[in-house]
C-alpha positions as CSV (number, residue, x, y, z in Angstrom):
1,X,11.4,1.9,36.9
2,X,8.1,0.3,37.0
3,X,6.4,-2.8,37.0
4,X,7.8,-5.4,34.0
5,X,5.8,-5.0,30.6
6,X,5.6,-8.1,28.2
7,X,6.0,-7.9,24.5
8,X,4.1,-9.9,22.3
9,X,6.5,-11.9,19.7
10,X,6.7,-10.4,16.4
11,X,9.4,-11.7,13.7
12,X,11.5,-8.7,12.7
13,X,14.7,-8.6,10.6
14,X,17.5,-8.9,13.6
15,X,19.3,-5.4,14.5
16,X,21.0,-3.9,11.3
17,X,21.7,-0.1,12.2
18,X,24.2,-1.0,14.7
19,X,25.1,-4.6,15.5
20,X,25.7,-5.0,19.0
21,X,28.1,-7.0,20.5
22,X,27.1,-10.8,21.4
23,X,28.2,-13.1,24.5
24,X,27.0,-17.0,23.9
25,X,27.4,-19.2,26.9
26,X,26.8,-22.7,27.6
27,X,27.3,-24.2,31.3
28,X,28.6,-27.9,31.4
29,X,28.6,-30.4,33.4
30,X,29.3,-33.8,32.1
31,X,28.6,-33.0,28.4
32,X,31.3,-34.6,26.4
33,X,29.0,-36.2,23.8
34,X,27.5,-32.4,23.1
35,X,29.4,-29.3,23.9
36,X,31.6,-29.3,21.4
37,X,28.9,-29.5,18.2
38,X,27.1,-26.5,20.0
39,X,30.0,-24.3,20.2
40,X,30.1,-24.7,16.7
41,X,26.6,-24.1,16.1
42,X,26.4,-21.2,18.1
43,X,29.3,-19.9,16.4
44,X,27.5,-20.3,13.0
45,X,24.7,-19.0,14.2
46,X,26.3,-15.6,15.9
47,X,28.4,-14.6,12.9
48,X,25.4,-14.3,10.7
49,X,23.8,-11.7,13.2
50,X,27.0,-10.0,14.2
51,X,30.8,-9.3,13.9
52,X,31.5,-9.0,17.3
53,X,30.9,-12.3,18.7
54,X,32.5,-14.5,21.7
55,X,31.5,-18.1,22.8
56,X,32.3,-19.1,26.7
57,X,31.5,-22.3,28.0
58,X,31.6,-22.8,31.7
59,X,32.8,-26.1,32.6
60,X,31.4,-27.0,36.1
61,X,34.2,-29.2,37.2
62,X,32.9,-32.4,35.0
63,X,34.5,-35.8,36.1
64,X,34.0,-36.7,32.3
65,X,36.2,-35.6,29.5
66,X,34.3,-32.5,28.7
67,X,37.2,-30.1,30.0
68,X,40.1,-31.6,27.9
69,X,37.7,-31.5,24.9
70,X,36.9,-27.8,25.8
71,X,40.6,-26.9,25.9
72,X,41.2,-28.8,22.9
73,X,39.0,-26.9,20.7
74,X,40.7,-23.6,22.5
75,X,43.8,-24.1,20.8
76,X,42.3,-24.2,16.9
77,X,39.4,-21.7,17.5
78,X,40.0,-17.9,19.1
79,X,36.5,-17.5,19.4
80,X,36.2,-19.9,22.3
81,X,37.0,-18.8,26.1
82,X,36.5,-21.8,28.1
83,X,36.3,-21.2,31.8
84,X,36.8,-24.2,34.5
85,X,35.6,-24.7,38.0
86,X,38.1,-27.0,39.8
87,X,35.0,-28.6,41.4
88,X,31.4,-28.0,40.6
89,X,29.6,-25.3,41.9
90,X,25.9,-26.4,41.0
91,X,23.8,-24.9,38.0
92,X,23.4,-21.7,39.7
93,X,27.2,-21.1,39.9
94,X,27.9,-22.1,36.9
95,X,25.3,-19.3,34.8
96,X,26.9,-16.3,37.8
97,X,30.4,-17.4,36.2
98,X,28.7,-17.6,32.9
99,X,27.7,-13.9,33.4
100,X,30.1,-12.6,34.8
101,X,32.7,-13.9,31.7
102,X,30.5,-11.8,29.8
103,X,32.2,-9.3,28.1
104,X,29.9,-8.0,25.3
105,X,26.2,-5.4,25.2
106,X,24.0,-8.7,24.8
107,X,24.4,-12.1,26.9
108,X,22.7,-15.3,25.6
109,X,22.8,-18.8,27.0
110,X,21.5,-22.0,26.8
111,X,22.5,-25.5,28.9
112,X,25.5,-27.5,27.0
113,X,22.8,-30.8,26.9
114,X,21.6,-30.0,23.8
115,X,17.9,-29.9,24.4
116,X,17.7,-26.6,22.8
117,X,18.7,-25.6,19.2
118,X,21.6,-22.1,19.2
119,X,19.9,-21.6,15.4
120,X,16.6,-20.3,17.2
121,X,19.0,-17.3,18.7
122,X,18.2,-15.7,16.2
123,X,14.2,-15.4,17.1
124,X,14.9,-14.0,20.3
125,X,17.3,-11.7,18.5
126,X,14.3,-10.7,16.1
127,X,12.4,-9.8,19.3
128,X,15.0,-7.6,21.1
129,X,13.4,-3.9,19.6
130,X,14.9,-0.8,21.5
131,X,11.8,-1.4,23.2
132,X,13.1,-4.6,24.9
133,X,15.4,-5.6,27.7
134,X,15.4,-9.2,28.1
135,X,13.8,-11.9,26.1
136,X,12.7,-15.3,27.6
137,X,11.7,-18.5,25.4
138,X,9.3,-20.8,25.8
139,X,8.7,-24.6,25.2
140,X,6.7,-25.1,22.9
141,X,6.1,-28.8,23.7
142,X,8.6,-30.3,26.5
143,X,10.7,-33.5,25.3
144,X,11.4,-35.1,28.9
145,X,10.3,-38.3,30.1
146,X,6.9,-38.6,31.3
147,X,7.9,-38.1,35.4
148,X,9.8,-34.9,33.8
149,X,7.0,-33.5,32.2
150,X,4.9,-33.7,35.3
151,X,7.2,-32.6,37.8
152,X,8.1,-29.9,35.4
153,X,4.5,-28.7,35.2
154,X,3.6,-28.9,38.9
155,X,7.2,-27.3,39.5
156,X,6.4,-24.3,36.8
157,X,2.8,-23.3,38.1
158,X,4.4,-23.6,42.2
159,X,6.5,-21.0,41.3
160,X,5.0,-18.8,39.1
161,X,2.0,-18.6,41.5
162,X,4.4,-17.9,45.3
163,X,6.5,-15.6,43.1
164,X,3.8,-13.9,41.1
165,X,5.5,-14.4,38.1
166,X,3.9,-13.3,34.4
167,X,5.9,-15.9,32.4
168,X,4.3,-18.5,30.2
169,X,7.6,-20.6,31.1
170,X,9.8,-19.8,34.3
171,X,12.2,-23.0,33.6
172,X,13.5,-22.7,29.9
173,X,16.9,-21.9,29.9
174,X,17.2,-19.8,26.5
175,X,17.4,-16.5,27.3
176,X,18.6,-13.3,25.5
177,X,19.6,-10.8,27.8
178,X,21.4,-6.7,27.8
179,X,24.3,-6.7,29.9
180,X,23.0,-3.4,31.7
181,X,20.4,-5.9,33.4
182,X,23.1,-6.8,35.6
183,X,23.4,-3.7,37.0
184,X,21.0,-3.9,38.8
185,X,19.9,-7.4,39.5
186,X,22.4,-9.1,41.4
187,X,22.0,-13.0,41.3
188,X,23.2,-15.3,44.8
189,X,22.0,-19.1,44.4
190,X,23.9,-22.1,43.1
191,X,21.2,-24.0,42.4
192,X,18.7,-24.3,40.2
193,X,16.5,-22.3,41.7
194,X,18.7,-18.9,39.8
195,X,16.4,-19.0,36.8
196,X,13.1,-18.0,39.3
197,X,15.7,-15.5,41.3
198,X,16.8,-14.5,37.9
199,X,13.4,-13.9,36.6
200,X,11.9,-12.4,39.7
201,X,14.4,-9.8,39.9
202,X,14.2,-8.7,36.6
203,X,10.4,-8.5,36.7
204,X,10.2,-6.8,40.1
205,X,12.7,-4.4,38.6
206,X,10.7,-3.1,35.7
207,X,13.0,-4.8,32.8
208,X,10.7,-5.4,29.5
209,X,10.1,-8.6,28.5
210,X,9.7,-10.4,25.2
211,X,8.6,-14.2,25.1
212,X,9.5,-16.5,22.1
213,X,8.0,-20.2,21.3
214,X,11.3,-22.3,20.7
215,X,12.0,-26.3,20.4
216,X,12.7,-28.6,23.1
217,X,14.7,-31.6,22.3
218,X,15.3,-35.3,23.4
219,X,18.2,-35.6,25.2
220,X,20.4,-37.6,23.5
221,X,23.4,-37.7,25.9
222,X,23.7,-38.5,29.2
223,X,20.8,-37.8,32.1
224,X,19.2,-35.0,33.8
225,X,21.3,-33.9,37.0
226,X,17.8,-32.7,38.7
227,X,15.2,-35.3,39.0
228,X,16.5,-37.3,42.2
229,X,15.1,-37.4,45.4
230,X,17.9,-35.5,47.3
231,X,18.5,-32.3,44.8
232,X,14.9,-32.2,44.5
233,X,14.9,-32.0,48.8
234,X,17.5,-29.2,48.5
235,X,15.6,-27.5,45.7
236,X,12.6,-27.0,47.6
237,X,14.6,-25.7,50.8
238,X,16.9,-23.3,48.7
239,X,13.2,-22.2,47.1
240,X,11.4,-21.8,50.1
241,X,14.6,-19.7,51.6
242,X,13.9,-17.5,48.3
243,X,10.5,-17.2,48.4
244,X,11.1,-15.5,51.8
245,X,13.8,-13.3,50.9
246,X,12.1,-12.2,47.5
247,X,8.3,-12.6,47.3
248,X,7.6,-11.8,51.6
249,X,10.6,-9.9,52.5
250,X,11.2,-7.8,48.9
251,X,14.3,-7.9,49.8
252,X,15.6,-7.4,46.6
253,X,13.6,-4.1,46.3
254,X,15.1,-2.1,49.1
255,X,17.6,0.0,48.3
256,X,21.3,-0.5,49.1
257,X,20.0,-4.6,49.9
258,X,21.1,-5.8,46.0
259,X,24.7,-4.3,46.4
260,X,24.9,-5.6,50.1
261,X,24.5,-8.8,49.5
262,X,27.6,-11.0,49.6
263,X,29.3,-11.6,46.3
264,X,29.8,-15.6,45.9
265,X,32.5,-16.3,42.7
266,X,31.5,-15.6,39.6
267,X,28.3,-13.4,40.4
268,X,27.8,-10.4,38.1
């Protein structure tokens, strides 16, 4: 394959022919107050573009009550596969357990903090022609505090510039996704840095990609895990060890190098 070709967005009536099958996942951490109106939103929302439908929500060991909620809602709705982590595993592990739960042609997901509406599936749907492998959103205006917004920008150009990425918005976690991606792109980290290693790899590996304006959101539950001084420290060593391994070394490239990598839990 070649180099990765962007599609413009066009609105088109989602797939009809055929409807593939859809995998929605949310990872959680310490979302109690919002997991459990998404899952039903995204339930809502996947029913009216396909039969064949699953929900999985990976709860990331949460000290809150957002497990026993999960399992609750379990027992009255079939459609929900809830998968635990005894202790958390960072963002990172919990979208390789998200991925590798995934059972159906197309994988979705979105973060369980409600800052992004399910509904809007159904525009990257629209943009998922034949002709398209993977389809990335974009914010269309960011709904952080002020000190979010800036690091958010500064962090977004960093890394689109040291990993030569074409993407109007590296960071926005609303993706639609084939399955067959993953046979070829192998994801390692933990952290947050997963979403550039996830991007990167399928760019480098000739994947085309549609990009979609969608909503950002207040949060109206709990706080951001990522803007503290620490994970901030370990997300600029974890990024710098990446940078090294993807954008000097190509690492990802060589053949045999993807499949030799070490297989952490949950990767796909």
């Amino acid at each position: 394959r070649g180099r990765a070709s962007f599609a413009r967005f066009r609105v088109r009536p989602p797939m009809s022919a055929e409807k593939p099958g859809l995998t929605i996942f949310f990872p959680a951490y310490n979302d109690a107050g919002t997991i459990a109106s998404l899952a039903l939103v995204a339930h809502m929302a996947a029913r009216e573009l396909t039969d064949d439908y699953e929900v999985v929500v990976i709860e990331d060991g949460s000290p809150d009550h957002t497990g026993a909620l999960l399992d609750e809602m379990a027992r009255h709705f079939p459609w929900l596969k809830v998968v635990h982590h005894e202790k958390n595993r960072g963002y990172g592990g919990a979208l390789r357990s998200g991925f590798a739960a995934a059972s159906k042609e197309l994988v979705f997901y979105t973060d369980g903090d409600a800052q992004y509406d399910p509904r809007e599936m159904a525009r990257l749907f629209a943009a998922l022609t034949p002709e398209v492998d993977f389809v990335n959103g974009y914010k269309i205006s960011r709904n952080d505090p002020l000190h979010g917004v800036v690091i958010g920008r500064v962090y977004h150009w960093f890394v689109k510039l040291a990993f030569g990425l074409r993407l109007r918005d590296v960071d926005c976690d609303f993706r639609l996704m084939r399955r067959k991606v993953f046979e070829r792109v192998r994801l390692t980290r933990s952290s947050g840095v997963i979403c550039v290693e996830l991007m990167k790899k399928v760019q480098d590996h000739g994947f085309r990609i549609a990009q979609v304006p969608v909503h950002h959101f207040h949060r109206s539950y709990g706080k951001s895990q990522f803007f503290n001084v620490p994970r901030v420290a370990r997300t600029l060593a974890d990024l710098a060890r990446l940078w090294w391994e993807l954008a000097f070394l190509r690492l990802h490239l060589k053949p045999g190098t993807e499949h030799s990598v070490p297989r952490g839990e949950g990767v796909p």
